[in-house]
N, C-alpha and C positions, 0 to 999 in steps of 0.2 A: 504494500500500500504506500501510495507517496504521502511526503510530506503535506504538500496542498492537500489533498482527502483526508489526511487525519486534522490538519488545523479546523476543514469545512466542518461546523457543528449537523449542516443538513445534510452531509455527504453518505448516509444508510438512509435518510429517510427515505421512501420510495415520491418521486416526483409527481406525480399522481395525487398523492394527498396532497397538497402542497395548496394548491388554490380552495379545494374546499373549506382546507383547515384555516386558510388566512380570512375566509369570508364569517368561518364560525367564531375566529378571536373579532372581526372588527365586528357583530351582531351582538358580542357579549360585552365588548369594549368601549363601540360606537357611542349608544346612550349615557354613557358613564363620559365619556367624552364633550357631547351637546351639553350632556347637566354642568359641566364646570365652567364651559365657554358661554352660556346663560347667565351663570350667575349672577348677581346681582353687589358685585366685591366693594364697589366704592363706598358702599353704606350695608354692608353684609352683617357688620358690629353693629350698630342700631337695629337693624329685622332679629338679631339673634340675642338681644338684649332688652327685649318688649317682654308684656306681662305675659305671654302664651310659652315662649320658645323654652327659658329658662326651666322655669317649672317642670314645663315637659321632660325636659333633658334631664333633670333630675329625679324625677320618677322613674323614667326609663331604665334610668342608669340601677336605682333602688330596686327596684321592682326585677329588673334582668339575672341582678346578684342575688336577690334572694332566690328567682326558681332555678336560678344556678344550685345553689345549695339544696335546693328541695331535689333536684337531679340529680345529685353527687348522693345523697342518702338513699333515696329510690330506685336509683338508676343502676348502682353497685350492685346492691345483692339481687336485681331482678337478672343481671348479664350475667350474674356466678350461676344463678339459679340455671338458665340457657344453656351457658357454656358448658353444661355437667347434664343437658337434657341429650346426649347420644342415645341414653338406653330407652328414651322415649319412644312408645309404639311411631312412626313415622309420621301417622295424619296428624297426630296431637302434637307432634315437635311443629309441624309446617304452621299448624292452623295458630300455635301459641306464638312461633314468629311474625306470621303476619300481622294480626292484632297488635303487637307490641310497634309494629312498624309502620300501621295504616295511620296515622298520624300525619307522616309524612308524605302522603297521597291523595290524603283524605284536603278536599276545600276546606281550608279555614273557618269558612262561614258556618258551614256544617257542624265544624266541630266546636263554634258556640253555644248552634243551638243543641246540640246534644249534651253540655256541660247544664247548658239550661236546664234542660231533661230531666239531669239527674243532680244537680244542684238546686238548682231554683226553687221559690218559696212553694212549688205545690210540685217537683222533681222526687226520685226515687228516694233519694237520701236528703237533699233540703227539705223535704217539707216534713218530716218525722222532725229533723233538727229546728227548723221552725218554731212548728208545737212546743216543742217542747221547753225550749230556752228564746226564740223572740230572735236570733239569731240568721239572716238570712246573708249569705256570700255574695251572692249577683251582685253588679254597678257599687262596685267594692273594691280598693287595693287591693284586699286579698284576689280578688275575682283575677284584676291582673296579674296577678303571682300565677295564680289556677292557669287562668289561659297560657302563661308564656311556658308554665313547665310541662300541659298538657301536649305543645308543640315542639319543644326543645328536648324533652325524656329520646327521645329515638333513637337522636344524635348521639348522645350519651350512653345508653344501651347499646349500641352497636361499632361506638367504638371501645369499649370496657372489656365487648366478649371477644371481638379481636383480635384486644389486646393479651386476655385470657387464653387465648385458643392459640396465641403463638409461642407464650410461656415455655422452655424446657423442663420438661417432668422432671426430670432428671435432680434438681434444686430439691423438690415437693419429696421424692424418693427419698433422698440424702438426709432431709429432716426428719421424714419419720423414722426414719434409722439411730436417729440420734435422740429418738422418744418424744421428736413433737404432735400435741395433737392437731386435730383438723383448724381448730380457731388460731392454732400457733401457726402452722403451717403457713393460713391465708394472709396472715396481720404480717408476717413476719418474711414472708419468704414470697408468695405468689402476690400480694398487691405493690411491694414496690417492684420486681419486676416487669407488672402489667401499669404503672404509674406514666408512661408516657402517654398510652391508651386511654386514661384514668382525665388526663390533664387538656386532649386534646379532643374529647367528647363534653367534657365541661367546655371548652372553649367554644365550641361550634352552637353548643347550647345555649350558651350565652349570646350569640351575633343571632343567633335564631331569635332569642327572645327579644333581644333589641327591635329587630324589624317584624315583629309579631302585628300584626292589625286587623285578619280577619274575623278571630276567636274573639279577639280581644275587644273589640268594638259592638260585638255580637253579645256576648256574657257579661262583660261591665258598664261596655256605654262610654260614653265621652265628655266624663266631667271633669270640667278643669281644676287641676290641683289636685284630683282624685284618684281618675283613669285614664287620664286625658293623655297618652304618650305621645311621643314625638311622630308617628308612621301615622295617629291619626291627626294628629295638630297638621303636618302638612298636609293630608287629604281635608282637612275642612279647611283650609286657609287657600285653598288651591281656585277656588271660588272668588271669595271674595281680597287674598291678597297675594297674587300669584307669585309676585317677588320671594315674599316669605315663606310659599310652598318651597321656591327654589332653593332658598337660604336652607329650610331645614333639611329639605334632602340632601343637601352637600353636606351639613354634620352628620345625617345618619349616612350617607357616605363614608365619609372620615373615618367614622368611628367603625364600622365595618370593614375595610379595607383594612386598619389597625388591630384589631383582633384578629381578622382572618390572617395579617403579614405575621403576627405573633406564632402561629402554628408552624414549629421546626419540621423541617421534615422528615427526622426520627415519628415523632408525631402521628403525622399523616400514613407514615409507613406501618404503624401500630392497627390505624384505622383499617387499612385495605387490607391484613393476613385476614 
């Protein structure tokens, strides 16, 4: 092989893909592109320093961290629970993945109103909760915690099992050799080894949650200071203050592009075994 072909970074690609692949980067690109060259920069600090934008961006931010954490406790032992479901009869392994994963397929909107379903003041489990304590979750912070972890768990589960399923047994062997049990095993041995997995399904869960707006809008509503996040502040503001749609979509730009550049790609490589 010459020099020239090995400096060429596209010298294996086959030339073939080449134009579809460069039409599928400027499709994905393109838009993210127009939004920045829109922007509104001269007075971007004023549109993002008004009574709406702040707020929002602090909810957001609040509200994403916490169903981050509600994912990292949820999310674990449901991917251990998976990752150890081989001796399951096959239909009931297939049919418990998918569920865990229809989230992520599933319209947003849908899956408000389904939260509704079974939250809601007269839903499966809110309205017993109701009754009983006065207590309703809908058009609630918490509701937005509910929606963003109801959408961002998937991410999280499915990078944990993985990350679990690329684990060396061989470690897990060596312990219980040495007389650990199964809770020592896990704490000690199989979760920091599955820790990049661990770190990089929280993260995606988190950018998930941040741009969360169809659940979210659906199950809490849009009240400001309340619910009101940033994905729906630029959808009502897109109306009547088009500037300031554009102003927030380039933070939740920002901030997405930022979390998602965080993901090493040790990381992502935990995600794809």
């Amino acid at each position: 092989m010459s020099a020239r072909r090995r400096r060429d970074p596209l010298a294996r690609i086959p030339r073939a893909v080449l134009v579809p692949g460069a039409i599928a980067f400027l499709l994905l690109v393109g838009p993210l592109v127009a939004l920045l060259a829109r922007a509104p920069w001269a007075h971007l600090g004023d549109l993002l320093a008004g009574d709406t934008v702040l707020p929002a961006l602090g909810l957001s931010l609040g509200t994403a961290a916490a169903s981050t954490g509600c994912c990292v406790l949820l999310g674990v032992p449901l991917a251990v629970v998976l990752s150890g479901a081989d001796g399951w009869p096959g239909p009931l392994r297939r049919l418990v993945r998918a569920l865990v994963i229809t989230p992520l397929v599933l319209p947003p909107v849908v899956g408000g109103i389904a939260l509704l379903l079974l939250l809601g003041r007269t839903g499966l489990l809110g309205g017993p909760l109701f009754q009983a304590t006065g207590v309703q979750i809908p058009f609630s912070t918490a509701a937005v915690v509910v929606a963003q972890t109801f959408v961002g768990l998937p991410f999280l589960v499915l990078g944990v099992e993985g990350a679990l399923r690329g684990v060396d047994r061989r470690f897990a062997v060596a312990a219980t050799t040495l007389g650990a049990g199964p809770w020592t095993r896990f704490v000690r041995v199989t979760l920091p080894l599955a820790a990049p997995g661990v770190a990089a399904g929280a993260v995606l869960a988190f950018a998930r949650a941040i741009g969360e707006f169809g659940a979210t809008v659906t199950f809490a509503g849009s009240l400001p200071k309340v619910t009101q996040t940033l994905p729906i502040a630029a959808y009502l503001a897109l109306n009547s203050d088009p500037e300031a749609a554009i102003a927030i979509s380039v933070v939740l730009m920002v901030v997405a592009v930022a979390v998602l550049v965080s993901l090493r790609d040790h990381w992502l490589q935990g995600i794809g075994r």
